[in-house]
N, C-alpha and C positions, 0 to 999 in steps of 0.2 A: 830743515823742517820736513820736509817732503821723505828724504830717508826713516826721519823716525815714523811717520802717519805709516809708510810702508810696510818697515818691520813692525810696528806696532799688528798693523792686519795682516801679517803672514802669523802671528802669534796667535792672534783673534781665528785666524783659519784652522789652526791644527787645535784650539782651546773647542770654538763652538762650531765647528763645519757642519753639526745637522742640527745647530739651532735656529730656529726661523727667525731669531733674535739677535743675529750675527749682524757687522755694522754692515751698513750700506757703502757701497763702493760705485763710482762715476766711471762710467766706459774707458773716458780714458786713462784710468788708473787702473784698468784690469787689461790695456792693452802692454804696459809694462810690467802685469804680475809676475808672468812664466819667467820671461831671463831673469829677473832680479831675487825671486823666490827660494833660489840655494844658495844664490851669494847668502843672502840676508839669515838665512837661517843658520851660516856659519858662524856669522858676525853678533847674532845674538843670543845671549845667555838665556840657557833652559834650568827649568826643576829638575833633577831626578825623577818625578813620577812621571813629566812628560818624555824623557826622555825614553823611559819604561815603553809607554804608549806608542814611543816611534818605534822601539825595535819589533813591538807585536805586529806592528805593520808592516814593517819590513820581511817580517817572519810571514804574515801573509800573501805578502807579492809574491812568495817566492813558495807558495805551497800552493794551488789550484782549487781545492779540495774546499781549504779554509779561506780561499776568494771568496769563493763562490757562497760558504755559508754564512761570512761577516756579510755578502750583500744581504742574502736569505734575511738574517736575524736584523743590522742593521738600517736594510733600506727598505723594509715593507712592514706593511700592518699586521700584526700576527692571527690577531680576530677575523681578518679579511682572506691570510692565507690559509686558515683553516675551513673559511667556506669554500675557495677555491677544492679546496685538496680533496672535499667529500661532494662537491659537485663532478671532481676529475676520475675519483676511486668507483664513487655509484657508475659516473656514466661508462667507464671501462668493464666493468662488470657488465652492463647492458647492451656494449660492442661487438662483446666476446660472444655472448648468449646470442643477439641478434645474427651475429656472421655466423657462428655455428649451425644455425638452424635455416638457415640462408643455403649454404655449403649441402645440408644433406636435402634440399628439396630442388621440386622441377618444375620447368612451364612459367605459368605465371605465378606462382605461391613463391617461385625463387626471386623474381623480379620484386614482388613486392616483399619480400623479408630483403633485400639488398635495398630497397628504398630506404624501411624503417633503418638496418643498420647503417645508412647513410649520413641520415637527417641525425640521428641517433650521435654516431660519430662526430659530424657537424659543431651540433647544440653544445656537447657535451667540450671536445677541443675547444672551439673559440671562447665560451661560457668561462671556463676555466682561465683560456688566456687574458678574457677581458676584465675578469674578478683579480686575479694577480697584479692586474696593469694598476686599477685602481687603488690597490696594498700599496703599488712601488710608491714610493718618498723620495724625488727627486731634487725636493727645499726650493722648487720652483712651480712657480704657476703653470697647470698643462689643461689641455683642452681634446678635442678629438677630430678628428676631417672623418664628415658622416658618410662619403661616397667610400674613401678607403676602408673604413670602418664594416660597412656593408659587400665591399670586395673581400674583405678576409675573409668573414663568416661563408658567402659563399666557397670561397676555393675550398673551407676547410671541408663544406658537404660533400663538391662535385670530387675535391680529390678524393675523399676517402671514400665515396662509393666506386669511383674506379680504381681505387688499390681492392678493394671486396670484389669487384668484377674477374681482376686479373686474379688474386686468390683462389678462387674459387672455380676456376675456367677447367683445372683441370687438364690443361696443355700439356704440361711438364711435369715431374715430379718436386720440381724447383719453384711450381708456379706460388703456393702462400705466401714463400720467403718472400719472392718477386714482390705478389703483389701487396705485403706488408711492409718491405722497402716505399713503395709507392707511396702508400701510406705515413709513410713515415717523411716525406718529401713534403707530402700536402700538410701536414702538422707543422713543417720548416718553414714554408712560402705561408701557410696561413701566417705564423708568427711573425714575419720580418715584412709582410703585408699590413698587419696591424702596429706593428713599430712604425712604419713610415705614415700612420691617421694618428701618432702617437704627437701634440703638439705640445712642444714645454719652452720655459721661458731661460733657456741656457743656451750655451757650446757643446753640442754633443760630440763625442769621440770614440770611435769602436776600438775594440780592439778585437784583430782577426783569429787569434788563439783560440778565444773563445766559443768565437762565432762559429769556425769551423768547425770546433769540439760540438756546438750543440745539433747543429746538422747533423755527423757521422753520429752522436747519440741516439737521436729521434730515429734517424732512417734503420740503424743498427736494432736497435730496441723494437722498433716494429714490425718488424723483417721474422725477428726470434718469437715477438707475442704471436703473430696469426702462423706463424710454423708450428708451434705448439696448439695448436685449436687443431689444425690439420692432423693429430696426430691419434691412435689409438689407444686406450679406448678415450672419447673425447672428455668425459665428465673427470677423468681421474689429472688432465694436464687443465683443464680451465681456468682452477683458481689462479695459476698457476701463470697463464697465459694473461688475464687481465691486471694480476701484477705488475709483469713486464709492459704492459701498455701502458698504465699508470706512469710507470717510471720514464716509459717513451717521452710522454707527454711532461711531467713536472723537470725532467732533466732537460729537456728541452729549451723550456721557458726561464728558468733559475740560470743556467750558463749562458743561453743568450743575454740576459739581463744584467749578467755580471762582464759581458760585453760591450753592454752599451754603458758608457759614461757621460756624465751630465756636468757643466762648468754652469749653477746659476747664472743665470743676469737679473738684478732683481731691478723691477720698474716700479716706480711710482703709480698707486692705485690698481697695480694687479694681482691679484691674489683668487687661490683656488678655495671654496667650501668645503671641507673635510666630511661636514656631515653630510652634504648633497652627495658627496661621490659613497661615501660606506651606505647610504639608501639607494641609491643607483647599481651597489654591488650586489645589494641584497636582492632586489627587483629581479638581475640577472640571473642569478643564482636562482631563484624560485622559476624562472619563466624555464631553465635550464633542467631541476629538478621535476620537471612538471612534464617537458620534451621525454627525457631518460623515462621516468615512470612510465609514461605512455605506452613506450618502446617494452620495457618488461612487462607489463601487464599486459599487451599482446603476444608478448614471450610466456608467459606466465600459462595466459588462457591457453593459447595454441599447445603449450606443455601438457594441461589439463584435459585437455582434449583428446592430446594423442593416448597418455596415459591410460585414460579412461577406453579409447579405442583398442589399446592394445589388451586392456582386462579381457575388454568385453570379447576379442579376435581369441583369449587365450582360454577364457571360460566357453566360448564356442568350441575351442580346439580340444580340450580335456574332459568338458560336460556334453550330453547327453541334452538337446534341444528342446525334446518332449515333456521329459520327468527333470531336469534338470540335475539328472545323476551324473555321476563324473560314468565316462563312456569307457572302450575296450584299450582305448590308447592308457587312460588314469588307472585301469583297472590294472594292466600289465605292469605299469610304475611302481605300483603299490605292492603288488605282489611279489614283485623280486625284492624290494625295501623290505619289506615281512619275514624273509627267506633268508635275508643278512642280520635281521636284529636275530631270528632264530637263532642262525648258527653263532653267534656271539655269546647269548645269554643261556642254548640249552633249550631255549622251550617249545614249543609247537604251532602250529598254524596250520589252521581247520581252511578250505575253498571249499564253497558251500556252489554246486551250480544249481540255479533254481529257472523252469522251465514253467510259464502259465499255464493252464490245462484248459480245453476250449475255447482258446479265443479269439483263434479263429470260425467259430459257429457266431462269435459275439461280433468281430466284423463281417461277416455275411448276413447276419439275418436284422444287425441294428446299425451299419453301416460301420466305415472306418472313422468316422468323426466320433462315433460313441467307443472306438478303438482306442482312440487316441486319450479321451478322456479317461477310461479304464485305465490307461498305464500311468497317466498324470498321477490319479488317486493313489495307485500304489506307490508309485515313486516316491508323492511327498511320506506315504505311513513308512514305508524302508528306510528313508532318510530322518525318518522324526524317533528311531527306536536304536541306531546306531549310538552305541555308546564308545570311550575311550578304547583302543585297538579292534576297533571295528571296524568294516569298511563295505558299502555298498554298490555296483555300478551294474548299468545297463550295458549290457555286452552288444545287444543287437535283438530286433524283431519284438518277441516274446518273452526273450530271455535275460536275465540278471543274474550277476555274480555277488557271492559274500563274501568277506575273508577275516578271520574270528584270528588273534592271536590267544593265546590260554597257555594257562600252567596244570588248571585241573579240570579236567572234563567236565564237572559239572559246569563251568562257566561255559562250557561249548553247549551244552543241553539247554542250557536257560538260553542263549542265542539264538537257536532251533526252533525253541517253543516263542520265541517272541515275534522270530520272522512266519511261524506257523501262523500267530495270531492274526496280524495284519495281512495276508495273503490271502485267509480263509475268508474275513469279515468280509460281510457282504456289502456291495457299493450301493449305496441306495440314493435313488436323483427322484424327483415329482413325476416321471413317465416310466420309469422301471428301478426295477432290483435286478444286479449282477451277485450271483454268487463266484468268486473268480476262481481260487483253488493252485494249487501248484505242485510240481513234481519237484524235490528236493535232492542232489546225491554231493555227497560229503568223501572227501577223500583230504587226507591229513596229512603235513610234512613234517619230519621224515621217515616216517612210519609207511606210507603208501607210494613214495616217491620220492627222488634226490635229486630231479631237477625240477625248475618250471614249470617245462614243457611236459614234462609227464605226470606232474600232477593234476595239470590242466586235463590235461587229458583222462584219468583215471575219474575227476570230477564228473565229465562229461559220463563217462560208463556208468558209474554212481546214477544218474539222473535220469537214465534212459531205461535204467530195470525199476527204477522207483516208475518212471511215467509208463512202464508194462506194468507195473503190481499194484491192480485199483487197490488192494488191500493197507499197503503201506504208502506216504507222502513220503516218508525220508528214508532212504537209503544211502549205508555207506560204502566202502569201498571194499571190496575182495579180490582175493588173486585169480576166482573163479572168472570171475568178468572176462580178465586177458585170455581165458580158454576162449570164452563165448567169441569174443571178438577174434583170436588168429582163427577160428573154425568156420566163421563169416567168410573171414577174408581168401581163408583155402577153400571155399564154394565158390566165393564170387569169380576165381579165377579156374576152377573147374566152368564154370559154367560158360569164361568166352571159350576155352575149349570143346564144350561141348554145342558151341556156335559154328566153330570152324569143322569141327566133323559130323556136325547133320546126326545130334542128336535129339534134337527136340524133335516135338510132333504134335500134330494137333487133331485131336479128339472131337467127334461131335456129339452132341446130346439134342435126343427129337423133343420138338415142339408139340403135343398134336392140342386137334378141338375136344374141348369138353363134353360136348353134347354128341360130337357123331364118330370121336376117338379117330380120326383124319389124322394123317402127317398135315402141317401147315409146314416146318422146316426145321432144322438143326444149328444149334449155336455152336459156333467153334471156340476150343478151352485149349488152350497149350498148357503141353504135358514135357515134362523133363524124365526121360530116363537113364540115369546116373548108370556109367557102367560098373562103380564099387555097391556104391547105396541103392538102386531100382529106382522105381520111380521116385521124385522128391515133389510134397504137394508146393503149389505155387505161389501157399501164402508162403513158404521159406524163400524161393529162388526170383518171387517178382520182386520184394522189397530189394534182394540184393541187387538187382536188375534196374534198378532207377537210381538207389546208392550209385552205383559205377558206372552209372552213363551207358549200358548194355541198352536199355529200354526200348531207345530208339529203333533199334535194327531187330531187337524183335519184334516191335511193332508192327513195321515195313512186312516182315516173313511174312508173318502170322496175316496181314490181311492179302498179302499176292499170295498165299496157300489157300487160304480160305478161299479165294474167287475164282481159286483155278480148278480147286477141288468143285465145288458149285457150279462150275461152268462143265464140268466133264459129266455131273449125274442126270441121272432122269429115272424118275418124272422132274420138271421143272421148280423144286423147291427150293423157299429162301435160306439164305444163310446169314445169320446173325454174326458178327462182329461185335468185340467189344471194344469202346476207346479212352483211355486215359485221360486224365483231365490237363495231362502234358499237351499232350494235341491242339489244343487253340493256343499256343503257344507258338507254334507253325504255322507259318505266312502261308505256304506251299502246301498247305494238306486240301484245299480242293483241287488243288491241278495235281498232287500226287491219284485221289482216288482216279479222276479221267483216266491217268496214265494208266492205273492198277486194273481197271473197268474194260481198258479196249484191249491192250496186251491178252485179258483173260479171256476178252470174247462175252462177261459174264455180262446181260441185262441191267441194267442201272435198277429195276424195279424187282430183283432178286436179292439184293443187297440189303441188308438192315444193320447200322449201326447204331451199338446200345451207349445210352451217357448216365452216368448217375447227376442227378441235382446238386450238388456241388461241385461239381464241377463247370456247371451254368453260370454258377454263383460268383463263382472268382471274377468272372465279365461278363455281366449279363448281357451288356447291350454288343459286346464284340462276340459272343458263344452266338446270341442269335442271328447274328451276320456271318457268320460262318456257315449255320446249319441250315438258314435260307439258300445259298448258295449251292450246297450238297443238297438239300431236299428240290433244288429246280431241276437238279441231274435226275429226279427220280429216285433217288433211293430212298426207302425208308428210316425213319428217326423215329427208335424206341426210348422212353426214360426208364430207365432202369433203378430198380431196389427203393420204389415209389412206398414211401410210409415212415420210413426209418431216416429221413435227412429234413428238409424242409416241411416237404408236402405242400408247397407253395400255389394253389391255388389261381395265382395271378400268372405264372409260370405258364398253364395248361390256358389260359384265355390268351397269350399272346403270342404262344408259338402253337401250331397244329398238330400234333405228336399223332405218329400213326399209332402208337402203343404204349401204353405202360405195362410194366413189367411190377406186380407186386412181390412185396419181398421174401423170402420163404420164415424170415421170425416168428409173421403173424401166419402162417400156414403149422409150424409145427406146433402151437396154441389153440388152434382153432378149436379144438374137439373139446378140451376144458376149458378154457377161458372166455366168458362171456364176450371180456371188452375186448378180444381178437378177432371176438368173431363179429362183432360190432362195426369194429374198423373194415373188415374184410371186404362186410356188407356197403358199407359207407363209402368204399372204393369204386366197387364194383355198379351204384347206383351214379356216381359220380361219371363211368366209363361210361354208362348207357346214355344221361343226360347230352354227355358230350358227342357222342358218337364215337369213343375212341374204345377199341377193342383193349382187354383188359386178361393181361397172362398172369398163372399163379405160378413161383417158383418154390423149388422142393417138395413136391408133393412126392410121399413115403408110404402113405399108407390108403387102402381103398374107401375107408369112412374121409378121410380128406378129401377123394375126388368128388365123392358121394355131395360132400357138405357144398362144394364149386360146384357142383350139379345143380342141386338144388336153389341155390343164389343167381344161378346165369351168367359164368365165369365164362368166355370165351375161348380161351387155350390155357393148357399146362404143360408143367415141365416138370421133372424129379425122377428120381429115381424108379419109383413105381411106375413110371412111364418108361422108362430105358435108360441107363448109365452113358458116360460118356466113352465112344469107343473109335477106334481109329476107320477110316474110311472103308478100307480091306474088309472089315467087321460088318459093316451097314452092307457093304457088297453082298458078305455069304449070309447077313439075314435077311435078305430078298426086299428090305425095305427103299434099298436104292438098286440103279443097277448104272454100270460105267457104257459111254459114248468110246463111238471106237477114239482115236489116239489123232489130233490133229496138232497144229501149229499153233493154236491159239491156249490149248492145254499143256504146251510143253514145261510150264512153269510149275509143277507139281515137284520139282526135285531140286526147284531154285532152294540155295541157302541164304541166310540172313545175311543182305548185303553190309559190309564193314563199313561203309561212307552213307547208313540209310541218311534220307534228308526227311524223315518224319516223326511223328511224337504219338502216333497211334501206338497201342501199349494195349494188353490183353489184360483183361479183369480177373484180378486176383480171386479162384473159387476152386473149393475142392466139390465134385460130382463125380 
């Protein structure tokens, strides 16, 4: 009787083994199952279909693969392993992203992105493994131990944030694999931590194949995901990488699980809730989903962020700050881009350089803040008129570039006329109207030029005879230019030649009084006499003289000639200097005059240096700390060419000028022009008011001295009073006469030192 109830329930075992319906069996009949279990199965007769069903199991013993998936499919929930799988897939996705971003940062932003991908880690492994446990279908009652339950979750954080630590360390070239092995370790122990909180009402039995397979899995698999994060460039291995983690983890838990075997014991009144546990798995899953999320939308934002940091680092790097134009770096981009579709397609491409005109009088006389808005204005109308192969950018300062592609001219002329419009219009604000205006010069490839560089260039030429020809705004490109310009550049390099052999010279022209026709004193004018061409006037040789950095050292000459010259004659007259507006630019230009002053012997109160008003302007509050400085040494400060710059009015109240200097425009008007001779008047009552003596330049004719007579002009200068003429000249016309020959005057034959340290610079004037 005992044999048949036996084999009866070894039949019942292989019929309904995962029916919770199976008969119940008394301890000690399950303690003779095992040995009696093959006899008996020999001994009793099978179906064909069962017999079918034992070979598939046999077929499974004996394949790994299909172990593992008849547990998969047989012993779990499938509802439940599909929550697992998208709380293991999201939260691998959010690992990857988190370690990544962890990886490329420093300080404390790396600490705290290796927390998130910690917790992140964490949440996401144990979440996973505890949603699968509840799937499992053991056919026995199981329960959970809430301390070991609570130690898994932990090891799975603290491991996995220190497999991210060792990753990322950066030690070794080995170190991601390292510290993804690690990782892969903590996924292990997390696992077989929650297997032993794991409580069920059977015989469990491992089997070590398995067990060992799902270790070298986990730690294999995670080793290869964060090696792949680690890798170049990182966005193209990601997906890539949180794959492999995924699989880290579900291959993990599926092999270990088809490791562990369960032998029910079923007891009297114990039994598990199905639905309490699929609501428990749910719970976890959401508290899990909610962890992960977190973790990306801090991944997310920080993405967003940088994103946005990087436009904005890259619209700074390309655009123009002010007008918001793309700058000289987008402009050079564009314009070799233009240069390739040209030679491609055949067609052309217009560079347009356009140059403001005044506006520099517009930041001196209404500040740089009304600068700045002036170029805002045009920026946005330049950028609001660009049509399709059009292109606008601020190059620098004043200046803007165009660049036109076209097939028929006329589309180049309608681009002309469009940036003419908006450049002319006048800006208008509730405290003033700018008229702005522009110089335009157009050079065209491949018609004016076959590279870049020299179209750029040609533009430039283009722009600078338009910004000499008030007549014309747009100018294009000619091969005449390139004469203008090599004929420049063979003067400018005669002219340091003509530095090195002491061929300049400096000319004076007498000052006298109006009234009693006195010498007051002679201003010094530097003269170039070219040994091919004679003399050359100085509006040609000074511009090229500040071009090429010459400036300086003629500067220096010209005033230790001038004070040595003054210091040799007698009677005691001053001598005028003129100084560029380079000159306050020089830290060293009062302790140069001291030096210039005693070496010559010359009286400090012999000395007069002229400034024009703009050159005030560029600093006012630094020009007048300079000139305070030189007028305590005693020398005289003239403003020179008083009428034709600001005429600043608040200028003469806050410095003491011992002269003005009016300009000779309103001198050669005077005789016909009421409003010249208005202004003349207006000057010269201005001079009296203040006490500051007041000089007319270029006077030419005798009804001109006549008219300064009449008014109470204090000194003049022009022509009709004396030309300018070399020292030797004033000698034999008895107006001066030379001191015999000392130590103090030996600098009369100094030549312009090649290392001057000044920005003193002689006044561009033909006399």
């Amino acid at each position: 009787m005992l044999l048949q109830v036996l084999a009866g329930s070894c039949l019942a075992d292989h019929w309904f083994s995962d029916s919770l319906a199976r008969q119940r069996l008394t301890s000690d009949c399950k303690l003779f199952w095992s040995p009696l279990k093959c006899v008996l199965s020999r001994a009793v007769l099978i179906s064909p279909a069962e017999s079918y069903r034992l070979r598939a199991i046999q077929v499974t013993k004996t394949n790994p693969m299909m172990t593992i998936l008849d547990c998969v499919v047989d012993k779990h929930n499938i509802w439940l392993l599909a929550v697992a799988a998208t709380v293991c897939a999201s939260g691998s996705w959010a690992i990857i992203c988190l370690f990544e971003r962890a990886s490329r940062t420093t300080g404390l932003q790396r600490a705290g992105w290796h927390f998130l991908s910690a917790v992140a880690a964490g949440a996401a492994i144990w979440c996973t493994h505890f949603i699968a446990m509840l799937a499992y279908q053991p056919g026995a009652p199981v329960s959970f131990d809430p301390l070991m339950t609570i130690v898994s979750l932990l090891t799975a954080i603290v491991g996995a944030g220190a497999g991210f630590l060792v990753a990322a360390s950066s030690a070794t070239r080995f170190a991601p694999a390292i510290g993804g092995a690690t990782v892969g370790i903590a996924i292990a122990v997390m696992h077989y931590t929650g297997m032993m909180a794991y409580r069920v009402r059977g015989i469990i039995s491992w089997d070590t194949g398995y067990l060992f397979a799902s270790v070298v899995l986990s730690v294999v698999l995670s080793a290869l995901a964060i090696h792949l994060v680690a890798q170049k460039p990182v966005r193209s291995y990601k997906p890539l990488s949180a794959g492999v983690f995924f699989l880290a983890i579900i291959s993990l838990h599926f092999t270990g699980m088809t490791a562990f075997q369960v032998t029910p014991l079923l007891v009297d009144n114990s039994f598990s809730n199905p639905a309490a546990m699929q609501a428990l798995a749910l719970a976890v899953a959401t508290v899990a989903l909610v962890i992960v999320g977190a973790g990306l939308a801090s991944y997310i934002i920080d993405d967003s962020v940088r994103t946005e940091s990087l436009d904005r680092l890259r619209h700074m790097a390309l655009n123009d700050s002010l007008t918001g134009l793309p700058n000289r770096t987008s402009f050079a981009d564009r314009l070799d881009h233009e240069i390739d579709i040209a030679n491609e397609t055949g067609g052309k491409v217009a560079l347009i350089g356009i140059d403001l005109d005044r506006f520099k009088e517009v930041n001196d006389l209404r500040g740089h803040a009304v600068g700045d808005l002036l170029l805002g204005k045009l920026g946005a109308r330049l950028a609001a008129v660009v049509q399709d192969g059009e292109f606008v950018a601020r190059t620098g300062g004043d200046e803007f570039a165009a660049i036109k592609r076209y097939a028929d001219h006329a589309q180049l002329e309608d681009f002309l006329v469009r940036l003419e419009n908006v450049l002319f219009e006048p800006v208008r604000e509730p405290d003033f109207d700018i008229a702005p205006g522009a110089s335009l010069g157009v050079a065209i490839y491949p018609d004016n030029a076959s590279t870049l560089e020299v179209l750029i260039n040609n533009a430039d030429l283009a722009m600078y005879r338009a910004k000499a020809d008030s007549t014309h705004h747009v100018c294009y490109y000619d091969q005449s230019m390139d004469d203008i310009v090599r004929a420049r550049r063979s003067l400018a390099n005669d002219l340091r030649v003509a530095i090195d052999k002491n061929e300049l010279e400096v000319h004076y022209q007498v000052q006298t009084s109006v009234s009693t026709n006195q010498i007051r004193g002679f201003e010094a004018l530097l003269r170039w006499n070219h040994p091919e061409r004679g003399y050359i006037p100085p509006v040609e040789f000074i511009p090229l003289a500040e071009e090429s950095g010459l400036i300086l050292q003629l500067g220096e000459w010209v005033l230790r000639q001038a004070c040595a010259d003054a210091a040799s004659w007698s009677p005691p007259y001053k001598v005028a200097v003129n100084l560029s507006p380079a000159q306050f630019a020089h830290a060293d230009l009062h302790s140069l005059i001291i030096e210039v002053l005693m070496s010559s012997g010359l009286p400090a109160n012999r000395l007069e240096l002229e400034l024009t008003e703009s050159t005030i302007f560029q600093d006012k509050e630094r020009s007048f700390s300079v000139l305070r400085q030189i007028k305590a040494l005693g020398v005289n400060i003239a403003l020179d060419d008083f009428g034709t710059g600001y005429s600043s009015l608040d200028m003469l109240r806050y410095f003491p000028f011992d002269k003005i200097k009016l300009d000779r425009s309103f001198i050669h008007e005077a005789e016909g022009n009421l409003q010249a001779k208005s202004i003349i008047r207006a000057v010269l009552a201005l001079g009296k008011s203040l006490e500051i003596p007041v000089l007319a330049e270029g006077i030419e004719t005798e009804g001109q001295l006549e008219l300064l007579g009449d008014e109470g002009c204090d000194e003049a200068q022009g022509f009709l009073l004396g030309r300018p003429i070399p020292i030797g000249q004033l000698v034999e016309s008895g107006r001066i006469s030379l001191n015999a020959p000392t130590e103090s005057t030996s600098g009369t034959e100094r030549k312009p030192s090649p290392q001057a340290k000044t920005d003193i610079a002689p006044k561009s004037r033909i006399a």
